[in-house]
PAMIZA-494383 format. One record per atom (N, C-alpha, C, O): chain; x, y, z. Coordinates in Angstrom, 3 decimals. Each point is the difference from the previous one (the first is absolute). Layout:
<'A'; <X; Y; Z>>
...
***
This chain:
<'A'; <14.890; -10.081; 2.815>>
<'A'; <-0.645; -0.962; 0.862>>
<'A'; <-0.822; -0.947; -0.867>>
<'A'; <-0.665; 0.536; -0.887>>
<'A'; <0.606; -1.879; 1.007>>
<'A'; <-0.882; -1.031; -0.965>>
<'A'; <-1.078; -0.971; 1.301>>
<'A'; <0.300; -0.685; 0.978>>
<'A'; <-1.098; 0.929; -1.364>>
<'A'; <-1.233; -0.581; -0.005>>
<'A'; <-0.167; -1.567; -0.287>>
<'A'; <0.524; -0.560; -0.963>>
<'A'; <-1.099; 0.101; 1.655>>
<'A'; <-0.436; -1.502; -0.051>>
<'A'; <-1.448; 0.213; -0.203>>
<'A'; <-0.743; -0.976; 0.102>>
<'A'; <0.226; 2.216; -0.394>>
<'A'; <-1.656; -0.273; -0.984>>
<'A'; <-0.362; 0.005; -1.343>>
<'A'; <0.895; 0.187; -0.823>>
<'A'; <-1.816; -0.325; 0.520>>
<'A'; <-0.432; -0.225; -1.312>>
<'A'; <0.090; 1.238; -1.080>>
<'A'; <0.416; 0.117; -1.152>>
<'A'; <-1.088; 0.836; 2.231>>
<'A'; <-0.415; 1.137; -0.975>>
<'A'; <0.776; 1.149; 0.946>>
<'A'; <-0.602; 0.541; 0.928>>
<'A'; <2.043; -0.211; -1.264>>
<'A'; <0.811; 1.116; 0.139>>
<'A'; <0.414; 0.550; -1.162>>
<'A'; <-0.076; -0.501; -1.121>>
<'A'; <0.647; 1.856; 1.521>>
<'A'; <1.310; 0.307; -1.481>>
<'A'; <0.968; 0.163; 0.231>>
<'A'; <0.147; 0.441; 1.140>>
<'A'; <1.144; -0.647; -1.951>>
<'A'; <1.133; 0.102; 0.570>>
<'A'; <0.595; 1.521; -0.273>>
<'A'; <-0.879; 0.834; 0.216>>
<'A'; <1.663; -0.469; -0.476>>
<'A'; <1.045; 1.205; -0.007>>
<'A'; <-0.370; 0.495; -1.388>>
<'A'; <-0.570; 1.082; -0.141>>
<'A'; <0.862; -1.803; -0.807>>
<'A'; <-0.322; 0.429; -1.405>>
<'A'; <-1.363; 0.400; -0.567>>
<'A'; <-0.128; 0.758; -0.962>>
<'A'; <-0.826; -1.296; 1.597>>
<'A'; <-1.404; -0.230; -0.079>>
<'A'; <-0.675; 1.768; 1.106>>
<'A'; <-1.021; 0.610; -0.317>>
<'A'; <1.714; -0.310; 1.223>>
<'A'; <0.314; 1.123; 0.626>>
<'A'; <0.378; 0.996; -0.481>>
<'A'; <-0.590; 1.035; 0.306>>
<'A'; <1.557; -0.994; -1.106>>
<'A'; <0.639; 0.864; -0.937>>
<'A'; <-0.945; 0.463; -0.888>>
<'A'; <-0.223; 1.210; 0.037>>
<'A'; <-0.329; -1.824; -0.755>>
<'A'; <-1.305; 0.112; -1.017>>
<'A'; <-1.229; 1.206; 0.566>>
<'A'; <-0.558; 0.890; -0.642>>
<'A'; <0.429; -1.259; 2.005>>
<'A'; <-1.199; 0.747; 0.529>>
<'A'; <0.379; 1.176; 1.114>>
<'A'; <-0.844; 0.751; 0.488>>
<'A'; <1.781; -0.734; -0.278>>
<'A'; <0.982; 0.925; 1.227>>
<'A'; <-0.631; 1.247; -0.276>>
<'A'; <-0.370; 0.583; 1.019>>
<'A'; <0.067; 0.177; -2.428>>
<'A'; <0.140; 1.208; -0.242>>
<'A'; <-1.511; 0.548; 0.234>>
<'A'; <-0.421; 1.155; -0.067>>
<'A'; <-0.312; -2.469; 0.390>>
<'A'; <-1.515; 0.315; 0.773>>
<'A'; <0.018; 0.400; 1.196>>
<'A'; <-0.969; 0.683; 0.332>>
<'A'; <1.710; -0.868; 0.394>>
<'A'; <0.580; 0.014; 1.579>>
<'A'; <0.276; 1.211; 0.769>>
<'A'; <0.584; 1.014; -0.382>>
<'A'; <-1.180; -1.318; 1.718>>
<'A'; <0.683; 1.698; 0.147>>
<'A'; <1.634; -0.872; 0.821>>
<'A'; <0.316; -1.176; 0.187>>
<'A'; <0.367; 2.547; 0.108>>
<'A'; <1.535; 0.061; -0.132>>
<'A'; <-0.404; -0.545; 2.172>>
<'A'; <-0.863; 0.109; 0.871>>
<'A'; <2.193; -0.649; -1.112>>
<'A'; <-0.025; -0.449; 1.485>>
<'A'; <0.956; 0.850; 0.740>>
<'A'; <1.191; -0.147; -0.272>>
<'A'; <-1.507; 0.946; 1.097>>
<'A'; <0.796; 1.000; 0.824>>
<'A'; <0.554; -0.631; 1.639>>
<'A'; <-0.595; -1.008; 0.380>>
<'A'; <1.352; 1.402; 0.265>>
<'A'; <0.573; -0.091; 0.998>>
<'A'; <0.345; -1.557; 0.372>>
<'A'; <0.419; -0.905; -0.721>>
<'A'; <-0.733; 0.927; 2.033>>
<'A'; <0.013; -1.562; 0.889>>
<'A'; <-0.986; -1.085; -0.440>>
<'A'; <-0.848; -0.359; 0.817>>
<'A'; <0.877; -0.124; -1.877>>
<'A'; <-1.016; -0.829; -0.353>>
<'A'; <-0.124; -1.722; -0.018>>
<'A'; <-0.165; -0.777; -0.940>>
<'A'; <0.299; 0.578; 2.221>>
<'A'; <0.221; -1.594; -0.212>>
<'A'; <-0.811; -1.278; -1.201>>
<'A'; <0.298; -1.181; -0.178>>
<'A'; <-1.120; 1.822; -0.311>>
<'A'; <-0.408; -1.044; -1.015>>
<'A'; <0.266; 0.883; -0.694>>
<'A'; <-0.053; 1.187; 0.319>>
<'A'; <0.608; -1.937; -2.107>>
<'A'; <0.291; 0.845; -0.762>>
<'A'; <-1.488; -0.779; -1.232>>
<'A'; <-0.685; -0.998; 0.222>>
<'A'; <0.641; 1.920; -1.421>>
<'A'; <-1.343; 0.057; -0.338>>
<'A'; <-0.206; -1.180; -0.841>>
<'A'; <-1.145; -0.122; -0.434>>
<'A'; <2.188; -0.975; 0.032>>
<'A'; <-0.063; -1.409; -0.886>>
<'A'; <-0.715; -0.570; 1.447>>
<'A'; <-1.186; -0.332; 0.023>>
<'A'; <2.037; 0.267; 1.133>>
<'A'; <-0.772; -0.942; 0.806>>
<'A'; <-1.699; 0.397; 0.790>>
<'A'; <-0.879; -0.690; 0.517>>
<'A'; <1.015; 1.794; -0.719>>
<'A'; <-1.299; 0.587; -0.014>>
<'A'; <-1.344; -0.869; -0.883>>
<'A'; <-0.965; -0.645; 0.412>>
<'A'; <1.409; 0.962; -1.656>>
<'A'; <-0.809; -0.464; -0.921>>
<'A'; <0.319; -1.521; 0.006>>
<'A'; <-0.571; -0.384; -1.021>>
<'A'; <1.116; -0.621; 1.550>>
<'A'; <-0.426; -0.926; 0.272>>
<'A'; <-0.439; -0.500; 0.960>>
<'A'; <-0.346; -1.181; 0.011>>
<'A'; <0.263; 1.937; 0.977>>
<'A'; <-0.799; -0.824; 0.930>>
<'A'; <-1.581; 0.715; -0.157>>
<'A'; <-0.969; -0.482; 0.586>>
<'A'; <0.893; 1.480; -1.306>>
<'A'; <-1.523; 0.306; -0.894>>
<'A'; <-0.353; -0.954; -0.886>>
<'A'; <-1.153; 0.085; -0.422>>
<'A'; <1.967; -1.158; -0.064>>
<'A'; <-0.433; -0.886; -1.042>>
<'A'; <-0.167; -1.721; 1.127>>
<'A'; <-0.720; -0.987; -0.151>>
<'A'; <1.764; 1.338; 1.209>>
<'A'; <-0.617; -1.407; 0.560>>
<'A'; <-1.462; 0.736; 0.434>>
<'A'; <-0.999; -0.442; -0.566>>
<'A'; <0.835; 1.454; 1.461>>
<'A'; <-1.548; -0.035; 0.396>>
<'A'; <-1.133; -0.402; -1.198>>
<'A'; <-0.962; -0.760; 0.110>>
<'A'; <1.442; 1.592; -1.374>>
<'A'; <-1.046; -0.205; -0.877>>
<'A'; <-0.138; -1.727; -0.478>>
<'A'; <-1.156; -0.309; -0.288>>
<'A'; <2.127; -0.761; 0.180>>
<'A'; <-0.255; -1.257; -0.113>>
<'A'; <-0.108; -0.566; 0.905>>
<'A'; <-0.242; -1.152; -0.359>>
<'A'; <0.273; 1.227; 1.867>>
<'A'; <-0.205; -0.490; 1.077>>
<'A'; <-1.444; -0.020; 0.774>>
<'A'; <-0.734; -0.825; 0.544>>
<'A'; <0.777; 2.537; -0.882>>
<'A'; <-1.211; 0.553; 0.959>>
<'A'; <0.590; 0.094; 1.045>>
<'A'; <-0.836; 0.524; 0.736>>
<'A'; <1.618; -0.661; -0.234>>
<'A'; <-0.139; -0.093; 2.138>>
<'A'; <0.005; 1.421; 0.037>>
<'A'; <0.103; 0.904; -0.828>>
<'A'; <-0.262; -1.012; 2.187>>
<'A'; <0.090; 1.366; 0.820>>
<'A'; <1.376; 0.278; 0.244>>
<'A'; <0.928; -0.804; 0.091>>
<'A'; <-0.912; 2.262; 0.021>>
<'A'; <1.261; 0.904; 0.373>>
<'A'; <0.906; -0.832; 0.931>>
<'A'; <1.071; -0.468; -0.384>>
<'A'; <-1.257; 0.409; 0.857>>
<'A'; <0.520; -0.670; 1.466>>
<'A'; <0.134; -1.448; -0.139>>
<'A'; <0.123; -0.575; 1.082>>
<'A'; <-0.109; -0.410; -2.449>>
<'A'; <0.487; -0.652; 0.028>>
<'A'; <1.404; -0.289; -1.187>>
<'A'; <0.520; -1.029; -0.429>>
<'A'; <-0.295; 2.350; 0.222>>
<'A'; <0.742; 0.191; -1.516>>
<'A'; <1.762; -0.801; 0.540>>
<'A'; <0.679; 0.661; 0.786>>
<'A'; <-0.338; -1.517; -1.099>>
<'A'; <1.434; -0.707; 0.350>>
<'A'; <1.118; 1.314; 0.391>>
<'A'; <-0.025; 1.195; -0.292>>
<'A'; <0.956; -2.002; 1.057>>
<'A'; <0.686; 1.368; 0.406>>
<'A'; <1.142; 0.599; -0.042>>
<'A'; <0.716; 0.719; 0.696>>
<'A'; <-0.772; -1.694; -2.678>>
<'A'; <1.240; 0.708; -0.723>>
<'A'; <-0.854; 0.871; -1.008>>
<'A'; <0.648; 0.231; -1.021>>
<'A'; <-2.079; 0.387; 1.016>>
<'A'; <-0.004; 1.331; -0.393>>
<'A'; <-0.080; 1.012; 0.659>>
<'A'; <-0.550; 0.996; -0.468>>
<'A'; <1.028; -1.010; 1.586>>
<'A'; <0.346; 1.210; 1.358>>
<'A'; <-1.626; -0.005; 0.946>>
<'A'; <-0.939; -0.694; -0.391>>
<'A'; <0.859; 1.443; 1.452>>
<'A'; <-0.697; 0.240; 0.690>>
<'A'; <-1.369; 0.146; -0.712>>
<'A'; <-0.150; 1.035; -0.649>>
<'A'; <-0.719; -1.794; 0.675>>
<'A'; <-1.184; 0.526; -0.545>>
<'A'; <-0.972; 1.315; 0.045>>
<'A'; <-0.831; 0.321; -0.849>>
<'A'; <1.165; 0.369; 2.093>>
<'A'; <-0.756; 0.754; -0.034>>
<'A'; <0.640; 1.194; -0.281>>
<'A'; <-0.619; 1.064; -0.004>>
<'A'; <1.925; -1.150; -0.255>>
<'A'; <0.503; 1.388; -1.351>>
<'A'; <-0.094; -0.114; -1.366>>
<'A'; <0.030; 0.879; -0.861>>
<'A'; <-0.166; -2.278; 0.753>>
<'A'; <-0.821; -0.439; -1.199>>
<'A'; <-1.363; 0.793; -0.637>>
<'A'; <-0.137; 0.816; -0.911>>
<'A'; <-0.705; -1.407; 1.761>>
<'A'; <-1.435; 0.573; 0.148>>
<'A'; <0.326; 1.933; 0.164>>
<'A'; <-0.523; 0.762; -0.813>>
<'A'; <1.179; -0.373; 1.641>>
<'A'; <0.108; 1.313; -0.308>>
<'A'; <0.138; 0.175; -1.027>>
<'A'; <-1.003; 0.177; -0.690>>
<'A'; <2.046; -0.149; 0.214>>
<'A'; <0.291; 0.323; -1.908>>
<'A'; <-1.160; -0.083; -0.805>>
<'A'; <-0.558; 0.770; -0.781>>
<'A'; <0.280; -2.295; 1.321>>
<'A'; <-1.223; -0.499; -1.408>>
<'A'; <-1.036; 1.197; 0.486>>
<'A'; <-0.755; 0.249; -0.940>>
<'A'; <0.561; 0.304; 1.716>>
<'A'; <-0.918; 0.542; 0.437>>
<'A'; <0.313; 1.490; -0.640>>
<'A'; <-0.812; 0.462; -0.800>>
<'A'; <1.827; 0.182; 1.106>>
<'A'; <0.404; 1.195; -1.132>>
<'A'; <-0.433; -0.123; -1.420>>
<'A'; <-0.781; 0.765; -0.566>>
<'A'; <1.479; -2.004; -0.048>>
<'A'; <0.267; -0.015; -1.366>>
<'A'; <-1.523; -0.099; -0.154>>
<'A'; <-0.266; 0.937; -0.753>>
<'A'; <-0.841; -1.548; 1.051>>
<'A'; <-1.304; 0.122; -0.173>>
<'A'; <-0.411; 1.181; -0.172>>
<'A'; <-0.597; 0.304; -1.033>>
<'A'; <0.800; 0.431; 1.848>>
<'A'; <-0.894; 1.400; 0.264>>
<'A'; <0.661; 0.850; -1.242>>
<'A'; <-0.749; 0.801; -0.561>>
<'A'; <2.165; -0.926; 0.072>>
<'A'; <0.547; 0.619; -1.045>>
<'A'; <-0.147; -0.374; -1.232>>
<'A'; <0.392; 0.622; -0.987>>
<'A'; <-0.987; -1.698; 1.005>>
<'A'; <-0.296; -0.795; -1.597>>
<'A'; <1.081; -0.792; -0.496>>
<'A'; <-0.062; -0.649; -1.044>>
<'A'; <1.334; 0.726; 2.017>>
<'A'; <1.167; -1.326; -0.663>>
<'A'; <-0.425; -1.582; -0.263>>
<'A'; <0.400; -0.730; -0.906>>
<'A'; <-1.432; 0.388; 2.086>>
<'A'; <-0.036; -1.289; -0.358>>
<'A'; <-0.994; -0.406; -1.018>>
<'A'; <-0.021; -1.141; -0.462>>
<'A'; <-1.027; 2.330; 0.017>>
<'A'; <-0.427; -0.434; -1.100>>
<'A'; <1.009; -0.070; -1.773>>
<'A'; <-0.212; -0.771; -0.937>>
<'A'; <1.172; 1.776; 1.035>>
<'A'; <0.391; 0.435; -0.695>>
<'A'; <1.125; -1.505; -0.121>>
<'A'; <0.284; -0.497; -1.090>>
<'A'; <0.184; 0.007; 2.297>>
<'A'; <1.230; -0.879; 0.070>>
<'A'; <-0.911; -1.446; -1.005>>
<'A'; <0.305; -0.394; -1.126>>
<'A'; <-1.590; -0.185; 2.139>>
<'A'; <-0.374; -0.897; -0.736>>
<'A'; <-0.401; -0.357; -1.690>>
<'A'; <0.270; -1.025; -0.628>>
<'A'; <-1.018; 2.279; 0.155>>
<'A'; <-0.404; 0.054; -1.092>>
<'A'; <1.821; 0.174; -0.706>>
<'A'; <0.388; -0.869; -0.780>>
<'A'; <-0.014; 1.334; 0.933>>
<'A'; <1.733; -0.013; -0.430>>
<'A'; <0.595; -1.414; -0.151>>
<'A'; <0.574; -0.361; -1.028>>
<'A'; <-0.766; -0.522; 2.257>>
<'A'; <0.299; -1.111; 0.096>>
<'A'; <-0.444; -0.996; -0.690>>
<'A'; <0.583; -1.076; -0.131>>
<'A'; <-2.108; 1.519; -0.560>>
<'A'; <-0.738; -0.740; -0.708>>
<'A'; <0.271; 0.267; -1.987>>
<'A'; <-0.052; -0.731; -0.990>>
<'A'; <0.261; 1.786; 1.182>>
<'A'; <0.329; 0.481; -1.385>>
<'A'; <1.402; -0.653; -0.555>>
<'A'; <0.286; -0.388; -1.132>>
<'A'; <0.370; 0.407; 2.169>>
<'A'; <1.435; -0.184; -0.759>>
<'A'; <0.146; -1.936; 0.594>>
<'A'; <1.060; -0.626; -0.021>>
<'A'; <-2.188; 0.149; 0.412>>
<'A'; <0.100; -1.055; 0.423>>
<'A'; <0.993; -0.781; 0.479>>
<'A'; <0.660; -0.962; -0.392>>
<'A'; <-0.764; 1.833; 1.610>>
<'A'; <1.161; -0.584; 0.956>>
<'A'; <-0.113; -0.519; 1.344>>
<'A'; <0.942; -0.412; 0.675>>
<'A'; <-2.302; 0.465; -0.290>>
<'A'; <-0.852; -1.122; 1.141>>
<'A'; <-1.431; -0.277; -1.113>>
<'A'; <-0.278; 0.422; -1.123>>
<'A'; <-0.262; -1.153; 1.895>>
<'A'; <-1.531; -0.744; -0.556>>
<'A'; <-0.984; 0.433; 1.292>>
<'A'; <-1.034; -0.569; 0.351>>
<'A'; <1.590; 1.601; 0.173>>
<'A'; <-1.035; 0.850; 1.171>>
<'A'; <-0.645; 0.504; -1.094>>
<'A'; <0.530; 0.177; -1.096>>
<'A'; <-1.899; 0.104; 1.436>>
<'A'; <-0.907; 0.822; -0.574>>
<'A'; <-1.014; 0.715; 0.673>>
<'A'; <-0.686; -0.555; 0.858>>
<'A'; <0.494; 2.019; -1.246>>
<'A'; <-1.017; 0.187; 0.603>>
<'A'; <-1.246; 0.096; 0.375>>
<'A'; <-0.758; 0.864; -0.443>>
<'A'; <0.484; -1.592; 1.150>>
<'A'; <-1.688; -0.400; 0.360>>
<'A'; <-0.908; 0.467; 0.688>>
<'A'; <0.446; 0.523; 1.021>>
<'A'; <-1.622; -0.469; -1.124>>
<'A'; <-1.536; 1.287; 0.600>>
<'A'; <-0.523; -1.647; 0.788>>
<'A'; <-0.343; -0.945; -0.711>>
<'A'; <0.364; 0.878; 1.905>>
<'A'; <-0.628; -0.966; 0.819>>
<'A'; <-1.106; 0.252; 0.263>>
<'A'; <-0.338; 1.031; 0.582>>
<'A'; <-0.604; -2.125; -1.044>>
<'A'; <-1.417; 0.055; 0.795>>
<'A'; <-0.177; -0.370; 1.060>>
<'A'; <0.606; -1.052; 0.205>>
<'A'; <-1.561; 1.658; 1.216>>
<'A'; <-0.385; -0.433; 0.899>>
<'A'; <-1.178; -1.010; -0.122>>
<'A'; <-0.772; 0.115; -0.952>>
<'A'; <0.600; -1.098; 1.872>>
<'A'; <-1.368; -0.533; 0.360>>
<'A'; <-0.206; 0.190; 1.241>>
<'A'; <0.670; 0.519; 0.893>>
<'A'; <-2.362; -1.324; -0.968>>
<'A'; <-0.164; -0.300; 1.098>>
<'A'; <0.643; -0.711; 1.622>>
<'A'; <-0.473; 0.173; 1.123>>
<'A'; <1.431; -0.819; -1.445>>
<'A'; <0.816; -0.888; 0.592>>
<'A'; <0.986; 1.592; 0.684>>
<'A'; <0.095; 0.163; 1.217>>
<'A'; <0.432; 0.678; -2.054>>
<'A'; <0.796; 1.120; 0.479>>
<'A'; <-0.710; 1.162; 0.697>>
<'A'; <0.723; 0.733; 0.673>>
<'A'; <-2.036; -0.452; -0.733>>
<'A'; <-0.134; 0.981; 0.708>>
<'A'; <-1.618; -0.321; 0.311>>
<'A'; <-1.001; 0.091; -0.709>>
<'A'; <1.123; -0.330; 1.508>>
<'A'; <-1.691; -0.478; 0.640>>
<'A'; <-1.503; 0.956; 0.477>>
<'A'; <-0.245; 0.859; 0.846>>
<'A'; <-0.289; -1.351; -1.586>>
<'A'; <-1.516; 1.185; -0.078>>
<'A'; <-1.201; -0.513; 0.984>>
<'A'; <-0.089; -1.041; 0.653>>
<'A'; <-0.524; 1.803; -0.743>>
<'A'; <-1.212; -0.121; 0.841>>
<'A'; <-1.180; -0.661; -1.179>>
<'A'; <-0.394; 0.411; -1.091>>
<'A'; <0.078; -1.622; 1.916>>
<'A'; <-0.917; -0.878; -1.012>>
<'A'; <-1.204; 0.500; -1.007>>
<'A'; <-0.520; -0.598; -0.943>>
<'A'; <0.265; 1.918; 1.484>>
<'A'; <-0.855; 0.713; -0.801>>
<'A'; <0.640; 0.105; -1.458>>
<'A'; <-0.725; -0.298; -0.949>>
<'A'; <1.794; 0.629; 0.757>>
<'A'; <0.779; 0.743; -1.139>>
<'A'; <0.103; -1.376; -0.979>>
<'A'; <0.339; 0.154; -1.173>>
<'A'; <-0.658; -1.581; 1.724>>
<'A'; <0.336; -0.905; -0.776>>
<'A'; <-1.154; -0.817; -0.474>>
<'A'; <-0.006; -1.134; -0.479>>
<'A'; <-1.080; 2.058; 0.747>>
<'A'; <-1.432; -0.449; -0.344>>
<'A'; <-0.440; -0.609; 0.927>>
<'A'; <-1.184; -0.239; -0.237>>
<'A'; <1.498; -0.171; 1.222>>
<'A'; <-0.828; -0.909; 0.900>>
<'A'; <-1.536; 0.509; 0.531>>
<'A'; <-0.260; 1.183; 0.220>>
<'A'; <-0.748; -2.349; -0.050>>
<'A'; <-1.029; 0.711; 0.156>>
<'A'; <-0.259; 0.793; 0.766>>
<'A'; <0.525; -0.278; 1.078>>
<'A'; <-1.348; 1.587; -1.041>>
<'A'; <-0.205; 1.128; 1.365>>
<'A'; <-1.204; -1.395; 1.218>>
<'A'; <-0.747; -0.798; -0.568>>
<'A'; <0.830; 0.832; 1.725>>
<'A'; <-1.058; 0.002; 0.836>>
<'A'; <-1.055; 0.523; -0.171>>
<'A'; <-0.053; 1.195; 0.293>>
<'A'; <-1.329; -1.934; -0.884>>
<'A'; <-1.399; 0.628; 0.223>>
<'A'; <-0.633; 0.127; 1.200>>
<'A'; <-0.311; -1.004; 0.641>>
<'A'; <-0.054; 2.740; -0.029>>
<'A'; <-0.648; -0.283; 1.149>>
<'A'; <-1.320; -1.103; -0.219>>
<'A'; <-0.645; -0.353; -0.986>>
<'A'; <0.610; 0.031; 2.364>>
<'A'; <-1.669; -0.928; -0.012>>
<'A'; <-0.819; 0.605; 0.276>>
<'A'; <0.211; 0.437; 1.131>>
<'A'; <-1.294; -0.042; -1.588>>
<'A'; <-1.316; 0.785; -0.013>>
<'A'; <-0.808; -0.938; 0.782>>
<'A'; <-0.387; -1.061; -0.490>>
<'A'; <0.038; 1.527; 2.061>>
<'A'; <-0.788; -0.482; 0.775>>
<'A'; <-1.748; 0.292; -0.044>>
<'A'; <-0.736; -0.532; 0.830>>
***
């Protein structure tokens, strides 16, 4: 299957990293190249699950998988792989939150306390 994005791999580029992989058993409608690219459009895109195009299959067996391979350590193991043998320009990154992402109570951001008034 070929891709009209930037940052995919093809078959050969697959071959290289396959043996990181776990083995794909039974009825499996996505097979694990197209897997790992529509993990590389989210990572240059950003969008959400649910907007992933819908020649990399159903998104939300997508998100299942990605959601396995997390908890098992494949997708750390896939990227840093991917990065070593430099075969995407994904990298992996520690995101900071701000203020703008998770919103505090004005105390926590120094704002002044209220002085009672002493009558």
């Amino acid at each position: 299957m070929c891709y009209n994005y930037p940052m995919t791999i093809n078959q050969e580029q697959y071959d290289k990293i396959k043996h990181l992989l776990p083995t794909q058993h039974g009825n499996v409608s996505i097979d694990n190249i197209t897997f790992i690219n529509a993990l590389l459009y989210i990572c240059e895109n950003g969008c959400k699950w649910r907007r992933l195009p819908k020649e990399f299959g159903k998104w939300h067996v997508i998100y299942k998988r990605y959601r396995y391979w997390l908890e098992k350590g494949y997708i750390d193991r896939l990227f840093r792989e991917l990065c070593v043998q430099s075969i995407s320009q994904a990298d992996i990154l520690a995101f900071l939150l701000d203020s703008m992402t998770v919103p505090v109570h004005p105390n926590a951001c120094g704002a002044l306390k209220k002085e009672e008034i002493s009558q």
